[in-house]
C-alpha positions in Angstrom: 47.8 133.6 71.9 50.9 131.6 73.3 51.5 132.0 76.9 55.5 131.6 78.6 55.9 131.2 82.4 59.7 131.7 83.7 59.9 130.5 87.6 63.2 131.7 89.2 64.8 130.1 92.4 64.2 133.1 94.7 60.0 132.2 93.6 60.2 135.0 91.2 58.0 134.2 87.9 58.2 135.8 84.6 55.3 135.5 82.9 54.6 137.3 79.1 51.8 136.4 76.5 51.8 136.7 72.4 50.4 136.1 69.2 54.1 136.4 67.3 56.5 133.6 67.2 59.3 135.6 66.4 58.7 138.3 69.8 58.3 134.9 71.9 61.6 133.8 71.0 63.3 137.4 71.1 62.6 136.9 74.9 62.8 133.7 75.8 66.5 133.8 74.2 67.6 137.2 76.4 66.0 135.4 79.7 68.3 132.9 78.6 71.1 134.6 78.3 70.8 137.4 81.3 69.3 135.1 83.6 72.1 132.8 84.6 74.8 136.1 84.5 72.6 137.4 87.2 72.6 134.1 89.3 75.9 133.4 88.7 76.8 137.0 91.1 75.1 135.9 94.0 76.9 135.7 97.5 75.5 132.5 98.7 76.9 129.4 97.7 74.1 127.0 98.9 72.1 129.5 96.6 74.3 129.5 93.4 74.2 125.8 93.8 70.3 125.7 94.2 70.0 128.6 91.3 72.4 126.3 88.8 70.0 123.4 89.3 66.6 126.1 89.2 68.5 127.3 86.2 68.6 124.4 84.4 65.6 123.3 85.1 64.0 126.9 84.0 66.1 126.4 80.9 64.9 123.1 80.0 61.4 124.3 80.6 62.3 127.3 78.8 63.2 125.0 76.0 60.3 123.2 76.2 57.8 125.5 76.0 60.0 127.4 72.8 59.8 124.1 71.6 56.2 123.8 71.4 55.5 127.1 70.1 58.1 126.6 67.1 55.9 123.2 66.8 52.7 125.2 66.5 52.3 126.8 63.1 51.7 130.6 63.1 50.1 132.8 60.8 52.4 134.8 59.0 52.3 138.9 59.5 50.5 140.6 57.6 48.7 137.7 55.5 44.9 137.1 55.9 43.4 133.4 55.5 41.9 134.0 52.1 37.9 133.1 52.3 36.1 131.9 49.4 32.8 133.4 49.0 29.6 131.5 47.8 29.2 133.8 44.8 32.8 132.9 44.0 32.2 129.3 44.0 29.0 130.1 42.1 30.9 132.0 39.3 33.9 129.8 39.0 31.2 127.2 38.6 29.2 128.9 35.9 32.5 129.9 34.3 33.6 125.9 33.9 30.4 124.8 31.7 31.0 127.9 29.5 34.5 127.0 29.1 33.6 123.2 28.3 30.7 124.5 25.8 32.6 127.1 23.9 35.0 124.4 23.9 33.1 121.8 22.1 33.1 121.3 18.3 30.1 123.2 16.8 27.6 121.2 15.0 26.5 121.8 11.6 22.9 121.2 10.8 22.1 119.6 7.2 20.9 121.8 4.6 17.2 121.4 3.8 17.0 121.1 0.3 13.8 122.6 -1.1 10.9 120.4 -2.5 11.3 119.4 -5.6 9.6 121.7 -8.6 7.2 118.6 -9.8 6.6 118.1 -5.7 5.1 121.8 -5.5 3.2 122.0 -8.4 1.8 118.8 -7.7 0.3 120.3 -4.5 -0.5 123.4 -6.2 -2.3 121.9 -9.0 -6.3 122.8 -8.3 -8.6 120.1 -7.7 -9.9 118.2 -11.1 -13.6 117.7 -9.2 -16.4 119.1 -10.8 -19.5 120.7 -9.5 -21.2 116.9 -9.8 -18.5 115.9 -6.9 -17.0 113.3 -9.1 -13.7 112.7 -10.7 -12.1 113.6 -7.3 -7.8 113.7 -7.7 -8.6 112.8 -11.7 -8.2 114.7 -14.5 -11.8 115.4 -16.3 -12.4 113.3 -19.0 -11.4 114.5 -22.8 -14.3 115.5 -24.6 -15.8 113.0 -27.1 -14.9 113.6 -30.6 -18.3 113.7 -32.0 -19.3 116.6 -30.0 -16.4 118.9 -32.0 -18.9 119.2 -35.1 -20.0 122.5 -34.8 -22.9 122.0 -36.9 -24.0 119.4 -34.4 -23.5 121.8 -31.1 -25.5 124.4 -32.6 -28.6 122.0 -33.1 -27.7 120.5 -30.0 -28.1 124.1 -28.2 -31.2 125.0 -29.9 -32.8 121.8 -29.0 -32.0 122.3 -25.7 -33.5 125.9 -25.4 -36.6 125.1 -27.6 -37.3 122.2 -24.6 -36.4 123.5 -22.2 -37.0 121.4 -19.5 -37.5 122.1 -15.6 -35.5 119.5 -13.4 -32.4 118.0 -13.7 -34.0 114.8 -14.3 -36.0 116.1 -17.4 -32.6 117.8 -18.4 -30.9 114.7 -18.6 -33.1 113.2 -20.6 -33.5 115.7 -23.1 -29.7 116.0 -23.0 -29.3 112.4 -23.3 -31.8 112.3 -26.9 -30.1 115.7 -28.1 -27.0 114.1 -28.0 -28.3 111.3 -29.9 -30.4 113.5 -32.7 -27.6 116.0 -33.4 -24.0 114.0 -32.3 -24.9 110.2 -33.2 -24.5 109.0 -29.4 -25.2 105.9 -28.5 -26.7 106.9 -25.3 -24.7 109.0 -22.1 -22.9 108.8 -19.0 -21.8 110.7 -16.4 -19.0 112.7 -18.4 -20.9 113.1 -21.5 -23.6 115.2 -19.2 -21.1 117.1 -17.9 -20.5 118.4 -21.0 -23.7 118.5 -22.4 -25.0 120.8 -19.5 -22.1 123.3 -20.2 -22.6 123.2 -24.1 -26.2 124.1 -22.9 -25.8 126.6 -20.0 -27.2 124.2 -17.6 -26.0 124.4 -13.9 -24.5 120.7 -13.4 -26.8 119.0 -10.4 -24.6 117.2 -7.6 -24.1 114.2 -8.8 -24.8 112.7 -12.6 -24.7 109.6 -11.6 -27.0 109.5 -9.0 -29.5 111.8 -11.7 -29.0 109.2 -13.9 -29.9 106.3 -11.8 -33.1 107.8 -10.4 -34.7 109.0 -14.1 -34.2 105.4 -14.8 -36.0 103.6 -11.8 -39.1 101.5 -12.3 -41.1 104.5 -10.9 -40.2 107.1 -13.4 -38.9 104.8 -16.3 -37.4 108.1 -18.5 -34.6 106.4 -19.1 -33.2 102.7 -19.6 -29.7 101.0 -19.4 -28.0 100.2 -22.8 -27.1 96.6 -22.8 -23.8 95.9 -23.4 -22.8 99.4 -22.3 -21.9 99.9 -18.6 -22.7 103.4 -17.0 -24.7 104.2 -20.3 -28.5 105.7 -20.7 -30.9 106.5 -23.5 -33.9 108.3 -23.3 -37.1 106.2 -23.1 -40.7 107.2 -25.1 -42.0 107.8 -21.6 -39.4 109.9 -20.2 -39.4 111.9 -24.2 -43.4 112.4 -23.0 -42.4 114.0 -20.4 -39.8 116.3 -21.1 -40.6 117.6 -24.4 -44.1 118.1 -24.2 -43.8 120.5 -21.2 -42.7 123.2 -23.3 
């Protein structure tokens, strides 16, 4: 709100108020311009005199204060200040980073290849351990060619089931001198057992090994070491004894 004041030399003052430049100036330029006709027509001398000089001074105050409201910027009519919301700001910001990632070069993964076939059947392959627990991640050893004879496996089997031994230690032993009677074996280890037992439909014991080692301590003595042949066992007269005279 601009307020003009208009002092006249007879003490009359003109005082108006607005919020438009453009109405402010409207009357500020006809007080100008009727004001000093006015003067100008009265009788006293002394008074024109005294109303030239009020007048001027009322014009250059008149100027003045014009002046000052040109100086001060005004809104124009009918335009509102534009006020930026939060949720604007909020939105424009979103908007940016969606623009900058759509914007940005998409970035192709590589292809996995897939495994290769020998990789997968590798790891599909069953394990090669036997129900003795050994040969664990190796393949189970060939059998030995003297127990292909056919005539040798079915005298091996019938010895077997005519001696039929309790134990697996008494097993092994009569396993170990059937092989040696009917397949010419100089004495067994640990894979010939294995398949001695199946040839014989004998459920394999956990370990051969371990069997093999205890028939042949000091305290039974049913079997003994062949020198010269590591891992290798033969039935003794002892451990025969005992095995084949419990049928």
């Amino acid at each position: 709100m601009v307020k003009v004041s208009i002092s006249l030399p007879n003490n009359t003052q003109i005082t108006f108020e607005s919020d438009e430049a453009e109405v402010l100036r409207e009357i500020v330029a006809m007080a100008l311009r009727e004001l000093p006709r006015d003067l100008m027509q009265s009788p006293a001398s002394s008074e024109d005199q005294l109303g030239d000089e009020s007048e001027e001074k009322s014009t250059d105050r008149a100027g003045a204060t014009l002046s000052a409201v040109a100086a001060t910027p005004e809104p124009e009519p009918g335009t509102a200040p534009v006020i930026e919301s939060p949720a604007a700001e909020q939105t424009a910001g979103t908007a940016a980073p969606d623009r900058e990632q759509d914007s940005s070069p998409a970035i192709e993964s590589p292809a996995i290849e897939p495994a290769p076939a020998a990789a997968r059947s590798a790891r599909q392959e069953p394990s090669t351990q036997d129900d003795s627990g050994e040969g664990e991640g190796q393949a189970p050893a060939a059998m030995p060619s003297e127990f292909v004879s056919e005539e040798g496996r079915k005298g091996f089997v019938a010895f077997c089931q005519e001696s039929n031994p309790l134990g697996d230690m008494r097993r092994v032993v009569v396993a170990a001198e059937g092989a040696s009677r009917h397949f010419g074996a100089d004495g067994v280890n640990s894979d010939d057992l294995g398949w001695l037992f199946d040839m014989a439909g004998w459920r394999r014991p956990g370990d051969f090994t371990q069997t093999l080692r205890n028939a042949a301590r000091s305290k039974f003595g049913w079997l003994e070491r062949i020198p010269g042949r590591s891992g290798r066992y033969a039935a003794t007269p002892l451990g025969l004894s005992k095995t084949l005279s419990s049928n």
